[in-house]
Predicted model as a PDB file, atoms N, CA, C, CB and O in Angstrom, pLDDT in the B-factor column:
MODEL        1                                                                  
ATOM      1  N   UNK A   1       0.803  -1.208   0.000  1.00 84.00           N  
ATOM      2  CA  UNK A   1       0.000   0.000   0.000  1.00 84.00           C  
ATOM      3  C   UNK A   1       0.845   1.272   0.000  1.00 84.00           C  
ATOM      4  CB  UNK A   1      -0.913  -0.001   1.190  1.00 84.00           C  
ATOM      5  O   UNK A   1       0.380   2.348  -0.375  1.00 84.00           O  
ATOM      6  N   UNK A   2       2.021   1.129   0.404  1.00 94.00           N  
ATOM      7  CA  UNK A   2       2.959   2.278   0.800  1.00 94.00           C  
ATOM      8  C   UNK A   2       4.108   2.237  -0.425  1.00 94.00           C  
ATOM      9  CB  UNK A   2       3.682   2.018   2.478  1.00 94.00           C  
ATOM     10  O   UNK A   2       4.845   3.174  -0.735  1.00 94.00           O  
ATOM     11  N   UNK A   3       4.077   1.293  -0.860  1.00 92.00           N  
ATOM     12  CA  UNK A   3       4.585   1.658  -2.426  1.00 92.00           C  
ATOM     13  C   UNK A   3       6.135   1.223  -1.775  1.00 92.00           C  
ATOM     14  CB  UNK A   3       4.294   3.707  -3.208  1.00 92.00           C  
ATOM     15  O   UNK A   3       7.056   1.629  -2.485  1.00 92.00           O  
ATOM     16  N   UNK A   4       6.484   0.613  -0.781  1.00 96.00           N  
ATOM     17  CA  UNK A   4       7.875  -0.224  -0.401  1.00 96.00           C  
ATOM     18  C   UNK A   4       8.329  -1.163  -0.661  1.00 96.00           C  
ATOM     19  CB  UNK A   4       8.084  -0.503   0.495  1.00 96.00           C  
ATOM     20  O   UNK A   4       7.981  -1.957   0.213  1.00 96.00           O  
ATOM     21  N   UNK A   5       9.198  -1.844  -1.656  1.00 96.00           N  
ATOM     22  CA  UNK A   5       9.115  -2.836  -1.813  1.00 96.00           C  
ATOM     23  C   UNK A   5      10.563  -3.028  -1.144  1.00 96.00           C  
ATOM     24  CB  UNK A   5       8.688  -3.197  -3.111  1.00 96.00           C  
ATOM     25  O   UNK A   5      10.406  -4.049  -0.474  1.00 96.00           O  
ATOM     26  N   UNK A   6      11.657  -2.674  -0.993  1.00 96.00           N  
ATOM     27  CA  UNK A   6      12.680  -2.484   0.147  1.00 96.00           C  
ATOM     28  C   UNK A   6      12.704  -1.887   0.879  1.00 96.00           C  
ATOM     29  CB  UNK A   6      13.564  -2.279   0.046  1.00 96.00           C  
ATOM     30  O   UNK A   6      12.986  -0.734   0.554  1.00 96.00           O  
ATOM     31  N   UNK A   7      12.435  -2.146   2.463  1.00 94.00           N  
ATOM     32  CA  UNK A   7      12.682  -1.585   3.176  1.00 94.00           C  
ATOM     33  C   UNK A   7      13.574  -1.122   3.818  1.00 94.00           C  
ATOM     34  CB  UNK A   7      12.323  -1.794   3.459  1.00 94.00           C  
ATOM     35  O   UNK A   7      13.377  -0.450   4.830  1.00 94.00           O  
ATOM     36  N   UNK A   8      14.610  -1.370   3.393  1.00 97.00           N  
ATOM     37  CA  UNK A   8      16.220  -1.578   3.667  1.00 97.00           C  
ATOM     38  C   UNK A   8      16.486   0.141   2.845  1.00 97.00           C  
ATOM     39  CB  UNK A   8      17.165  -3.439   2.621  1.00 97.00           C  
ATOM     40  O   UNK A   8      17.006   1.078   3.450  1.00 97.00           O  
ATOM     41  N   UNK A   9      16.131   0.197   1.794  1.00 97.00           N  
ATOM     42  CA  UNK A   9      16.276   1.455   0.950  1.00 97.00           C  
ATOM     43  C   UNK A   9      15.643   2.043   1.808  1.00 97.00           C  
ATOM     44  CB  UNK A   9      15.783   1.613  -0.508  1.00 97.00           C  
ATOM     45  O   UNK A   9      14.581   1.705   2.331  1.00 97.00           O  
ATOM     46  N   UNK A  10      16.664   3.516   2.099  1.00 97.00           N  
ATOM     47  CA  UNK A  10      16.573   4.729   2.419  1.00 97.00           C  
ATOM     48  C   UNK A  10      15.472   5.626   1.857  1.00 97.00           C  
ATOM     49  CB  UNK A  10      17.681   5.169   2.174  1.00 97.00           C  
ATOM     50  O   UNK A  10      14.785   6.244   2.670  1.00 97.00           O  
ATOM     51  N   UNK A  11      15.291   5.728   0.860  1.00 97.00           N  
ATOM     52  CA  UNK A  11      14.510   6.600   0.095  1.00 97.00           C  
ATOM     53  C   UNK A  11      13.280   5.735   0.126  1.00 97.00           C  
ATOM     54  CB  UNK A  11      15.101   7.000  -1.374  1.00 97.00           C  
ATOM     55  O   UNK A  11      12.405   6.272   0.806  1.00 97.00           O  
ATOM     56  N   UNK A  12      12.938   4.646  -0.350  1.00 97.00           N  
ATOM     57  CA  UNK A  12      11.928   4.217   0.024  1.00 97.00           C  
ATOM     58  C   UNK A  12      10.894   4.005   1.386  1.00 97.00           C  
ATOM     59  CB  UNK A  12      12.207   3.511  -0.366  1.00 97.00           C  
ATOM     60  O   UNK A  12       9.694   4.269   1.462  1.00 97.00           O  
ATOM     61  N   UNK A  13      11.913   3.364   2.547  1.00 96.00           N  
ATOM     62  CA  UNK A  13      11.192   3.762   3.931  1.00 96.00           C  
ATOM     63  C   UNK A  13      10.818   5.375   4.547  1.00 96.00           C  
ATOM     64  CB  UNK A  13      12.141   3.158   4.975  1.00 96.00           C  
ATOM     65  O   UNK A  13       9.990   5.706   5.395  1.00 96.00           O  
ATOM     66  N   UNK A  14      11.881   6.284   3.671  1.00 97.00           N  
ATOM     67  CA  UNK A  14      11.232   7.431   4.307  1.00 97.00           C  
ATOM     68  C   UNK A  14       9.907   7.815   3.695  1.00 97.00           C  
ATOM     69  CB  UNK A  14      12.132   8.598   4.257  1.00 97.00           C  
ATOM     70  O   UNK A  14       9.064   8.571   4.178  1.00 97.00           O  
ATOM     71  N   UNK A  15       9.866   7.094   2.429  1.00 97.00           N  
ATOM     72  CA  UNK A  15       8.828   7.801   1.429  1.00 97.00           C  
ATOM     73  C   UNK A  15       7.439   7.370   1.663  1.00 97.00           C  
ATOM     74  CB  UNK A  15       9.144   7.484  -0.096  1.00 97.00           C  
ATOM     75  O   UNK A  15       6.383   7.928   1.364  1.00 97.00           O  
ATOM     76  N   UNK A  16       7.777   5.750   2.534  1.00 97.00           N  
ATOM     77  CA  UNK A  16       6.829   5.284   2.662  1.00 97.00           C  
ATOM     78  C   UNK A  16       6.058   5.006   3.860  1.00 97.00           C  
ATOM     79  CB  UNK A  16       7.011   4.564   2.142  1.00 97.00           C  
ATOM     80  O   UNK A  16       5.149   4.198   4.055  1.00 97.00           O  
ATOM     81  N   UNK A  17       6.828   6.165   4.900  1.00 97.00           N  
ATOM     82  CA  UNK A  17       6.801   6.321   6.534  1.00 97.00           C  
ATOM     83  C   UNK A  17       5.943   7.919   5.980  1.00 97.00           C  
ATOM     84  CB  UNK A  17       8.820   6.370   7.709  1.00 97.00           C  
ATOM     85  O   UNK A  17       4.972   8.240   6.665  1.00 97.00           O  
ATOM     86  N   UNK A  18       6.140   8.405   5.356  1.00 97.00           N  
ATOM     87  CA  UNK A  18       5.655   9.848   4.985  1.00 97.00           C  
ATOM     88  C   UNK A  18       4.074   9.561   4.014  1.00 97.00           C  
ATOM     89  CB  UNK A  18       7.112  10.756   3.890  1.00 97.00           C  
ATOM     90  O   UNK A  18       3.160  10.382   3.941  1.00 97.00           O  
ATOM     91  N   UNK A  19       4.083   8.978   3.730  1.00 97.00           N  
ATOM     92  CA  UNK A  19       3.055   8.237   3.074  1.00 97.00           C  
ATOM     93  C   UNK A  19       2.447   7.552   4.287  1.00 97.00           C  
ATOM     94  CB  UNK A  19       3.585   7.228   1.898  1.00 97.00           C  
ATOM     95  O   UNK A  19       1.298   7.304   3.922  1.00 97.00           O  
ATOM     96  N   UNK A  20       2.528   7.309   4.972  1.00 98.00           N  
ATOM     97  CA  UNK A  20       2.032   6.251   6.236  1.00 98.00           C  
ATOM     98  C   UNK A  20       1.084   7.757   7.171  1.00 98.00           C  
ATOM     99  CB  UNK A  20       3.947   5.264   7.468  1.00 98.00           C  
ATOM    100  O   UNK A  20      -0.093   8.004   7.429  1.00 98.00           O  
ATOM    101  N   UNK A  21       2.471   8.467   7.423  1.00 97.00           N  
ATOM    102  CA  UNK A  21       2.088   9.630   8.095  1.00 97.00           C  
ATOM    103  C   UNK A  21       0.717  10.315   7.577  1.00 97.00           C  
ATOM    104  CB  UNK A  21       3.230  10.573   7.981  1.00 97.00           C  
ATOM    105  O   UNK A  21      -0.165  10.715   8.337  1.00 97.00           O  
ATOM    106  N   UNK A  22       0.681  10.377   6.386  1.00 98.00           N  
ATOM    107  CA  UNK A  22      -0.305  11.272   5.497  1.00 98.00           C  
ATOM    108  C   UNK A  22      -1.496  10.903   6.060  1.00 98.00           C  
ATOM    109  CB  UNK A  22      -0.324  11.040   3.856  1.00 98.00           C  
ATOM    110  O   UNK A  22      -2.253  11.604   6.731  1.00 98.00           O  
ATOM    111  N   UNK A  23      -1.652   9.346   5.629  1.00 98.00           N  
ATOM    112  CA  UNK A  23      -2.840   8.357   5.884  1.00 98.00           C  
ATOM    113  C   UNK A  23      -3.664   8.674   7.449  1.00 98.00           C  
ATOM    114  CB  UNK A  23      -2.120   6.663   5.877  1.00 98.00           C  
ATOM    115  O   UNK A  23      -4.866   8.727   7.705  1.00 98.00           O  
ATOM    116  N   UNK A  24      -2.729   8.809   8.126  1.00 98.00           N  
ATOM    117  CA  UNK A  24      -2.956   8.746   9.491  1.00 98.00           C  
ATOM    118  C   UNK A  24      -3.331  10.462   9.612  1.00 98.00           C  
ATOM    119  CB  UNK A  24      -1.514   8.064  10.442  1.00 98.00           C  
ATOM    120  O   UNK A  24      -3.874  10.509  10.715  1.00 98.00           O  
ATOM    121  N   UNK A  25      -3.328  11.206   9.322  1.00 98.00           N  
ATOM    122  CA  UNK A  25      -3.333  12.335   9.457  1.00 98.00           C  
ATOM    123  C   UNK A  25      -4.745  12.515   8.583  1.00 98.00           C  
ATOM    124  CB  UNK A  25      -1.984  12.992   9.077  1.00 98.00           C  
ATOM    125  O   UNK A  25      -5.682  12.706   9.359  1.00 98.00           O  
ATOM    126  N   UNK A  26      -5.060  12.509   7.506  1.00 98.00           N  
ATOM    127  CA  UNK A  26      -6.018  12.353   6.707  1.00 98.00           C  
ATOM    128  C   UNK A  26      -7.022  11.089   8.248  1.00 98.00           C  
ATOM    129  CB  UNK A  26      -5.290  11.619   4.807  1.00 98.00           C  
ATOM    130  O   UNK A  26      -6.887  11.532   9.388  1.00 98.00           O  
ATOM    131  N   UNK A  27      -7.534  10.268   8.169  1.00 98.00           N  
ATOM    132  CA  UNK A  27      -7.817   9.194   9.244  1.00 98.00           C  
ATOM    133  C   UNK A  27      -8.178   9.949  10.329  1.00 98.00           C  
ATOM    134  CB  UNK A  27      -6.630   8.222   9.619  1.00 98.00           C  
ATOM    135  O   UNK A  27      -9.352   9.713  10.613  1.00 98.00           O  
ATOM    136  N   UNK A  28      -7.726  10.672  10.981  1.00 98.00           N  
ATOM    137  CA  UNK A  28      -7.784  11.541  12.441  1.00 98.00           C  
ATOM    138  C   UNK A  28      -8.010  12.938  12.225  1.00 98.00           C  
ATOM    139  CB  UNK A  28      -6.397  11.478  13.321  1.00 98.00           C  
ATOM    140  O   UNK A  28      -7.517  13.800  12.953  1.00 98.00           O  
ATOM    141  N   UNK A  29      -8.866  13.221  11.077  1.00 98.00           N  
ATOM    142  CA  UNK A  29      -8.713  14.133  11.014  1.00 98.00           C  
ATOM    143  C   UNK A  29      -7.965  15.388  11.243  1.00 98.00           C  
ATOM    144  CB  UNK A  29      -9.199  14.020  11.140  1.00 98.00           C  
ATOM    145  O   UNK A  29      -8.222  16.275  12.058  1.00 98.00           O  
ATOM    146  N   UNK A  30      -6.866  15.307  10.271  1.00 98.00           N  
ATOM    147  CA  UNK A  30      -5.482  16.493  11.162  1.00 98.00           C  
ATOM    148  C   UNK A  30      -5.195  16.670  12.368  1.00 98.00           C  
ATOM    149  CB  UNK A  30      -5.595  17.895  11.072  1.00 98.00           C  
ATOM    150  O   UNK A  30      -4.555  17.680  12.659  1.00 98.00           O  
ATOM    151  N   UNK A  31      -5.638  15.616  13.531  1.00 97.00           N  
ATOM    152  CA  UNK A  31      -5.514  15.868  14.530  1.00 97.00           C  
ATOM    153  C   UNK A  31      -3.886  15.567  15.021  1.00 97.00           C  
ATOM    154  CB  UNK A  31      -6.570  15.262  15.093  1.00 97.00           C  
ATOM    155  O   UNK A  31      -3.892  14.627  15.815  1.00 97.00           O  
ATOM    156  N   UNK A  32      -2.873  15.953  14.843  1.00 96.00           N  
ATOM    157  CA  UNK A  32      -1.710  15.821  14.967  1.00 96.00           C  
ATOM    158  C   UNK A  32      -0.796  14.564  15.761  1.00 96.00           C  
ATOM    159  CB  UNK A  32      -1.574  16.898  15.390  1.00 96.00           C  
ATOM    160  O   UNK A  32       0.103  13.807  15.394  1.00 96.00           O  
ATOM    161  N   UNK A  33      -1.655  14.817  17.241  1.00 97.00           N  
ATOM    162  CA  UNK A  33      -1.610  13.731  18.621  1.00 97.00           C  
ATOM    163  C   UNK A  33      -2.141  12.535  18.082  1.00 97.00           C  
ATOM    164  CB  UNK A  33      -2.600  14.173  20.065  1.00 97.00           C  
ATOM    165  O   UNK A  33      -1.455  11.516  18.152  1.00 97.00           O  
ATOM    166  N   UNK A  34      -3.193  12.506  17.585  1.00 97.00           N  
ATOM    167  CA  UNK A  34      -3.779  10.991  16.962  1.00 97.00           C  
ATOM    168  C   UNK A  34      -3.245  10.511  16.115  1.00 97.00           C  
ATOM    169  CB  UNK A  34      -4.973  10.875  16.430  1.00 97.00           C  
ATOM    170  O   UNK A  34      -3.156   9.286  16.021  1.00 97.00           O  
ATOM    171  N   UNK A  35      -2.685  11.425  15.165  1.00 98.00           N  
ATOM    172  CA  UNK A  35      -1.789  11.050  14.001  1.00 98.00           C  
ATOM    173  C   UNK A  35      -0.728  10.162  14.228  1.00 98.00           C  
ATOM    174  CB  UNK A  35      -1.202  12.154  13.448  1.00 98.00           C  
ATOM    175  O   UNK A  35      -0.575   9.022  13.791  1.00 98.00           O  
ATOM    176  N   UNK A  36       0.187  11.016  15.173  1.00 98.00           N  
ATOM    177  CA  UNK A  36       1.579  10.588  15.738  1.00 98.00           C  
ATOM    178  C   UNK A  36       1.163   9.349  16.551  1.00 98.00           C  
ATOM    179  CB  UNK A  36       2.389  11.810  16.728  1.00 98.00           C  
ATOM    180  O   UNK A  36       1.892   8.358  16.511  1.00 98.00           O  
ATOM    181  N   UNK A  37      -0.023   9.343  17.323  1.00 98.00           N  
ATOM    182  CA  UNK A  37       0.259   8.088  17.999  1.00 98.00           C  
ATOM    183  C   UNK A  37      -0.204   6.947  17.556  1.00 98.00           C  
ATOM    184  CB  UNK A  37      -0.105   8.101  19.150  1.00 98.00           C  
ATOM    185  O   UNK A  37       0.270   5.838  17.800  1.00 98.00           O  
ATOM    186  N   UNK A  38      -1.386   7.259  16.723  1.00 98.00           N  
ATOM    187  CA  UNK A  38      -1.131   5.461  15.633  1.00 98.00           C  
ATOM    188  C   UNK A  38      -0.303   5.498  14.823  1.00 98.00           C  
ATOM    189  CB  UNK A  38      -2.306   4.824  14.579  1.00 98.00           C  
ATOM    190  O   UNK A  38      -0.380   4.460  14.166  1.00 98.00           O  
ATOM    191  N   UNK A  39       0.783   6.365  14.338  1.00 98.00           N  
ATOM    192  CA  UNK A  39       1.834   6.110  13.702  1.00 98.00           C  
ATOM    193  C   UNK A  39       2.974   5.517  14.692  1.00 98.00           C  
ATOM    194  CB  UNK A  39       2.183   7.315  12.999  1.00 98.00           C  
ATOM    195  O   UNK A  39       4.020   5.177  14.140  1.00 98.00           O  
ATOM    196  N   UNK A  40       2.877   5.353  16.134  1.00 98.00           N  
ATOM    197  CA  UNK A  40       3.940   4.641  16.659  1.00 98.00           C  
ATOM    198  C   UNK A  40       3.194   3.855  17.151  1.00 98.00           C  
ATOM    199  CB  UNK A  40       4.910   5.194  17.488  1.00 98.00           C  
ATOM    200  O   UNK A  40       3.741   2.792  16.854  1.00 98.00           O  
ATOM    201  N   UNK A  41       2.180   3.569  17.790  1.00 97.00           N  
ATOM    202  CA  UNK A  41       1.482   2.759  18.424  1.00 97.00           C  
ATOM    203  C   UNK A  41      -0.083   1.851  17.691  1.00 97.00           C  
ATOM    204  CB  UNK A  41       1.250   3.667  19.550  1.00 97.00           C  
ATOM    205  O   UNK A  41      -0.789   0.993  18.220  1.00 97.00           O  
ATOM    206  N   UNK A  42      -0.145   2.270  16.789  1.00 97.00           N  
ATOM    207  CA  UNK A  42      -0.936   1.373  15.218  1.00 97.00           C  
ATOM    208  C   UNK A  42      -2.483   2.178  15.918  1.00 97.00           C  
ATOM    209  CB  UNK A  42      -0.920  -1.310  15.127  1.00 97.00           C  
ATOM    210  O   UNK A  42      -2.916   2.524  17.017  1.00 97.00           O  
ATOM    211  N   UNK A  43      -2.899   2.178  14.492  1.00 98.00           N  
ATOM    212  CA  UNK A  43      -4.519   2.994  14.529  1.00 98.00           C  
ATOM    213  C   UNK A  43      -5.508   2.349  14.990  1.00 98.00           C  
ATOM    214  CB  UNK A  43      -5.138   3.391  13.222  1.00 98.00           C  
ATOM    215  O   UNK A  43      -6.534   2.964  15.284  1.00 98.00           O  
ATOM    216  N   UNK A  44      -5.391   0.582  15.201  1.00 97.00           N  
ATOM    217  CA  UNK A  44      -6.425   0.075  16.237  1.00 97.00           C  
ATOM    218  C   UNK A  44      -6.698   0.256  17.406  1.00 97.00           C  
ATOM    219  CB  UNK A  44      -6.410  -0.850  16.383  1.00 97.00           C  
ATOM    220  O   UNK A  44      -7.786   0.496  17.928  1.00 97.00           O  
ATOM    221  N   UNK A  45      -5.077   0.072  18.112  1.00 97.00           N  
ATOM    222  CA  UNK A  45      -5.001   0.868  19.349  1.00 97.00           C  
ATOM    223  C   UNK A  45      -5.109   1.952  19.650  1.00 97.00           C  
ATOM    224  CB  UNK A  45      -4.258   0.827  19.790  1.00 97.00           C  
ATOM    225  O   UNK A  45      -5.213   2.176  20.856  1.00 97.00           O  
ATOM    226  N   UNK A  46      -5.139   3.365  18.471  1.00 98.00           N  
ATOM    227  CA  UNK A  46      -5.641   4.734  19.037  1.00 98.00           C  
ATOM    228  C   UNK A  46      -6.941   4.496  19.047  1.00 98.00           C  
ATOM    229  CB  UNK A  46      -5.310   6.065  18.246  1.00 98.00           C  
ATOM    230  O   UNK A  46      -7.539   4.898  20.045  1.00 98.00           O  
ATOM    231  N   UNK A  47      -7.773   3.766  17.928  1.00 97.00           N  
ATOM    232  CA  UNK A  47      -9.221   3.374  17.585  1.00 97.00           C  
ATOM    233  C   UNK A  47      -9.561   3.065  18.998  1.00 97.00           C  
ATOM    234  CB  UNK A  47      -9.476   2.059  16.444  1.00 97.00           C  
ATOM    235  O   UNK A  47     -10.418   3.748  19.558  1.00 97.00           O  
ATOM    236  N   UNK A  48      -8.926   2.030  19.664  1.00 97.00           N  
ATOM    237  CA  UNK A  48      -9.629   1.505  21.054  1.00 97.00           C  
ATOM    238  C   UNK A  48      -9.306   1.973  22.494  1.00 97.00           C  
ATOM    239  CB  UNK A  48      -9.384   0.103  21.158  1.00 97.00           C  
ATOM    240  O   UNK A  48      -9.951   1.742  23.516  1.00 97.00           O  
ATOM    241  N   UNK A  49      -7.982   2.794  22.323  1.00 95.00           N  
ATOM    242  CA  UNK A  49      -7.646   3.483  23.779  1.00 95.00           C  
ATOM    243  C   UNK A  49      -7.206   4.141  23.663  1.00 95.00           C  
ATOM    244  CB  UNK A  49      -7.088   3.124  24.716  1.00 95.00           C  
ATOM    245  O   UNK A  49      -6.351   4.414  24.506  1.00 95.00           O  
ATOM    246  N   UNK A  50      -7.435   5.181  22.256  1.00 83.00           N  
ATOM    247  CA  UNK A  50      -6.813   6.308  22.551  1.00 83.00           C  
ATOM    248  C   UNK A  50      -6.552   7.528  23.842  1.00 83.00           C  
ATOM    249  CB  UNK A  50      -7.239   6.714  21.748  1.00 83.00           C  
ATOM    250  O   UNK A  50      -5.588   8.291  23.895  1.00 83.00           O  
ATOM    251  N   UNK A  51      -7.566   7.463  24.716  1.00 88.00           N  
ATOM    252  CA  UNK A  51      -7.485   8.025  25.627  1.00 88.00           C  
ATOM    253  C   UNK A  51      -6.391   7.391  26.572  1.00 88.00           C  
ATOM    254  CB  UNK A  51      -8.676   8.152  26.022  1.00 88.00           C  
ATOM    255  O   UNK A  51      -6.186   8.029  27.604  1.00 88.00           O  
ATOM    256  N   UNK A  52      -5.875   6.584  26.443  1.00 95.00           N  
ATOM    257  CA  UNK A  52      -4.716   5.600  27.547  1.00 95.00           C  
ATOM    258  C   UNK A  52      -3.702   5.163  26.637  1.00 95.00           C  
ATOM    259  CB  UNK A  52      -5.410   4.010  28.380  1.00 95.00           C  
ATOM    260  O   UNK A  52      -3.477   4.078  26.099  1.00 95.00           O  
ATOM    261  N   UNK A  53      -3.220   6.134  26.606  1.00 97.00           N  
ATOM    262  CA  UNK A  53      -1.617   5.832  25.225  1.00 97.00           C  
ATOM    263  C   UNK A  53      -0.797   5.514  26.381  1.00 97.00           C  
ATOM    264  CB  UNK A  53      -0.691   7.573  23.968  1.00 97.00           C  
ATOM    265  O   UNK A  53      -0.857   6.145  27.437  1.00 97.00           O  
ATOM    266  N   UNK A  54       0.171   4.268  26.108  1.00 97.00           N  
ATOM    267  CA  UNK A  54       1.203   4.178  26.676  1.00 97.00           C  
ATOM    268  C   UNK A  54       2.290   4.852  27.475  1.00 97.00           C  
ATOM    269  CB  UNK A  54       1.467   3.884  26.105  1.00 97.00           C  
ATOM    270  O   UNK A  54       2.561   5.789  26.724  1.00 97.00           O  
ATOM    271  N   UNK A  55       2.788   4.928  28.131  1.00 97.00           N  
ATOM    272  CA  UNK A  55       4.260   5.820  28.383  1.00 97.00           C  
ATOM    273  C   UNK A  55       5.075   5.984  27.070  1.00 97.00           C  
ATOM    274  CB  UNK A  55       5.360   4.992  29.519  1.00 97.00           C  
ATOM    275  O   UNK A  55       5.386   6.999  26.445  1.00 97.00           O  
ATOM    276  N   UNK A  56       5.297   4.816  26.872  1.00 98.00           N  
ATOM    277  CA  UNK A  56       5.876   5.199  25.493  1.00 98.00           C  
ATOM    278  C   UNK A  56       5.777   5.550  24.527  1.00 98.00           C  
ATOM    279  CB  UNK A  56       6.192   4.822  25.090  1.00 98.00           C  
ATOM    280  O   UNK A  56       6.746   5.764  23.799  1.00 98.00           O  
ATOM    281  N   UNK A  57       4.075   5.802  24.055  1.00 98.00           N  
ATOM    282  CA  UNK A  57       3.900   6.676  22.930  1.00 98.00           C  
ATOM    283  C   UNK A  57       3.632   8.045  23.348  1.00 98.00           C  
ATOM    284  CB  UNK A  57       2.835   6.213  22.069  1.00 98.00           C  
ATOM    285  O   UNK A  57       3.292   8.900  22.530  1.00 98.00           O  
ATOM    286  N   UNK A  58       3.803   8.338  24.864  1.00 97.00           N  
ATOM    287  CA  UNK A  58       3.053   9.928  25.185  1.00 97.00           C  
ATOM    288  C   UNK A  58       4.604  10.345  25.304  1.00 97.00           C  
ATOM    289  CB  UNK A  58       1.757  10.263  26.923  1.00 97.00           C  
ATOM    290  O   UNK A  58       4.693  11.527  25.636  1.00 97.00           O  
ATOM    291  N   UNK A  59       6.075   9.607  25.098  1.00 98.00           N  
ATOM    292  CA  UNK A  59       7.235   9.912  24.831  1.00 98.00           C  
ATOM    293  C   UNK A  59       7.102  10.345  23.970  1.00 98.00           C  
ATOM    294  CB  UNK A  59       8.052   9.248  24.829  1.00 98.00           C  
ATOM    295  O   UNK A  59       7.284  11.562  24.003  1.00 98.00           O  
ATOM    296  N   UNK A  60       6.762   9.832  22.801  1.00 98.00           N  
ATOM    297  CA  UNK A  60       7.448   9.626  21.268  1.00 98.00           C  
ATOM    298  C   UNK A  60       6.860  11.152  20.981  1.00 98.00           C  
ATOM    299  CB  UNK A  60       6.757   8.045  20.015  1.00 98.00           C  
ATOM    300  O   UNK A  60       7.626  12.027  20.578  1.00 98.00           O  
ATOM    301  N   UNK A  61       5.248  11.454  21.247  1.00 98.00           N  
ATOM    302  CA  UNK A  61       4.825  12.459  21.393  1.00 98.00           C  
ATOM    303  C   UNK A  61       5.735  13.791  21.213  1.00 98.00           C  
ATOM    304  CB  UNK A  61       4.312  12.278  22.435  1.00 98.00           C  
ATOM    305  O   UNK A  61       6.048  14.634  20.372  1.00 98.00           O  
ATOM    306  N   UNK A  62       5.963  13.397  22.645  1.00 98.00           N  
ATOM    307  CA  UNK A  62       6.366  14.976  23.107  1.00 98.00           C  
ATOM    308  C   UNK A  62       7.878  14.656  22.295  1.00 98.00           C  
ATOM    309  CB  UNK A  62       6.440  15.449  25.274  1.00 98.00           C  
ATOM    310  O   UNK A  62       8.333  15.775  22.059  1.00 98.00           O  
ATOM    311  N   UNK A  63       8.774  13.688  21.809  1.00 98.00           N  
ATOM    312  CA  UNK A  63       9.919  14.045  21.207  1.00 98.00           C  
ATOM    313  C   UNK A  63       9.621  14.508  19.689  1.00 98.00           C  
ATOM    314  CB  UNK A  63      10.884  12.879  21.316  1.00 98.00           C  
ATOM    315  O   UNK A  63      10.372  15.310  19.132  1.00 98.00           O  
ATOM    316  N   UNK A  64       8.682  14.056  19.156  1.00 97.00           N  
ATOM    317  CA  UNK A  64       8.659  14.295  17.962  1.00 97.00           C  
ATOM    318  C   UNK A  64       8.092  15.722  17.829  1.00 97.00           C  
ATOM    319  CB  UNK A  64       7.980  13.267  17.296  1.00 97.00           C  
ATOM    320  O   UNK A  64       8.337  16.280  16.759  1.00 97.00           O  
ATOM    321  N   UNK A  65       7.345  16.430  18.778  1.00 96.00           N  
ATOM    322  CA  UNK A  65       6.293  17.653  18.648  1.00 96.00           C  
ATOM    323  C   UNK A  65       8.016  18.896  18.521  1.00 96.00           C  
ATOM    324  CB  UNK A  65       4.760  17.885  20.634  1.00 96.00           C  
ATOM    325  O   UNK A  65       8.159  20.000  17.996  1.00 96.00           O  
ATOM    326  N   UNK A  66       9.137  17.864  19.385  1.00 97.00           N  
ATOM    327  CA  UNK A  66       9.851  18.712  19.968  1.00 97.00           C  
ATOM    328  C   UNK A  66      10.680  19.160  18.454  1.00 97.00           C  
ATOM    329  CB  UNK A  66      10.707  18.039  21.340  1.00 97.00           C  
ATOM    330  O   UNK A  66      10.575  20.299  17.999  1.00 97.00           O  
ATOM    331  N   UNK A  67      11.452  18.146  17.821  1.00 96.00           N  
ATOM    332  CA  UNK A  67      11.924  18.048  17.005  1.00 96.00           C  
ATOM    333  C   UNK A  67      11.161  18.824  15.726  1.00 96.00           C  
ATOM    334  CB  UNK A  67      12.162  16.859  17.063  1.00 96.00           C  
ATOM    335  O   UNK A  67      11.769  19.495  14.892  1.00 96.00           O  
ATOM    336  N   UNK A  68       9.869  18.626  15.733  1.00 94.00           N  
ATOM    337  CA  UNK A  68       9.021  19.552  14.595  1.00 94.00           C  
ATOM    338  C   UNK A  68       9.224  21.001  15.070  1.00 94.00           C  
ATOM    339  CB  UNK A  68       7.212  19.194  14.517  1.00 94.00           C  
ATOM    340  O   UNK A  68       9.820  21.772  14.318  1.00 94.00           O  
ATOM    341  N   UNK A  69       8.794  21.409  16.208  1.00 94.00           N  
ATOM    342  CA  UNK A  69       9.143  23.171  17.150  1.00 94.00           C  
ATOM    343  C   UNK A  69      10.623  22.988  16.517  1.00 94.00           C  
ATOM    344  CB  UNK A  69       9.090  23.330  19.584  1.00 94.00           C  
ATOM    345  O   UNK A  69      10.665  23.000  15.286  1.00 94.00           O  
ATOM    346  N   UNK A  70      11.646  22.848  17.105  1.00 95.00           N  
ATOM    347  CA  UNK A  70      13.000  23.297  16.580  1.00 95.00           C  
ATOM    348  C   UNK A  70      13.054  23.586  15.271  1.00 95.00           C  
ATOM    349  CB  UNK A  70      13.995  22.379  16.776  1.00 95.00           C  
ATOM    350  O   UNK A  70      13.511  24.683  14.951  1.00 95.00           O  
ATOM    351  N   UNK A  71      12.588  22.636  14.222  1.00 93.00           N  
ATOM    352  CA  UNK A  71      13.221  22.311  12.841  1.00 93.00           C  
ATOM    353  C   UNK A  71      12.046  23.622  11.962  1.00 93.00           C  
ATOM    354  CB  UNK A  71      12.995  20.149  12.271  1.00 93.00           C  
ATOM    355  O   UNK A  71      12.613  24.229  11.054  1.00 93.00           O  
ATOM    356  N   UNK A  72      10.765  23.959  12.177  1.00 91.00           N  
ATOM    357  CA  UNK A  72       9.752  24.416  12.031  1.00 91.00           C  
ATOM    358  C   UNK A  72      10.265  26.196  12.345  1.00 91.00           C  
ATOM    359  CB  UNK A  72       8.663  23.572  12.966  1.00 91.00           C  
ATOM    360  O   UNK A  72      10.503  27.102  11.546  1.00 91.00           O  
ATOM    361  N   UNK A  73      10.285  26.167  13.505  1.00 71.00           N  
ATOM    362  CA  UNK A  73      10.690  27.597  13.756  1.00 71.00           C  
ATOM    363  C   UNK A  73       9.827  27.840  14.916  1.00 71.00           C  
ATOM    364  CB  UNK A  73      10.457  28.679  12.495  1.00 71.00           C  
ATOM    365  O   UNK A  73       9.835  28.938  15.472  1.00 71.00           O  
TER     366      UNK A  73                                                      
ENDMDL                                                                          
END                                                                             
C-alpha cells in the first residue's frame, strides 16, 4: 500500500513512513496527537484506547512535537 518494496532502501522507507504519516493524518482528522500516535502505536489501538496511550507513545509524542518546534521555527 505504501509503495515499499525495500525496506532496507533509504529513500523508500522514508517515502513510505511519509506516506504512512499522510494516511494517518487524513484518518484523524489532522488531529496531529492521533496522528503521531497510531503512527507509533498502530490505529487500532488509538481506535480503542486512545485516551490511555502508553508511556511510550506519550514519549514519542512529546519528542517528535519537539523536534518539529526546533526544525519548524
Amino acid at each position: 500500500d505504501l509503495g515499499v518494496t525495500d525496506s532496507f532502501d533509504p529513500e523508500q522507507n522514508v517515502m513510505g513512513g511519509t506516506r504512512y504519516l499522510r494516511q494517518m493524518l487524513e484518518r484523524y482528522d489532522g488531529n496531529l496527537d492521533s496522528a503521531l500516535a497510531a503512527y507509533n502505536w498502530g490505529p487500532g489501538n488509538v481506535d480503542k484506547k486512545g485516551n490511555h496511550l502508553p508511556r511510550e507513545t506519550r514519549a514519542y509524542l512529546v519528542k517528535v512535537k519537539s523536534f518539529y518546534s526546533d526544525f519548524v521555527g
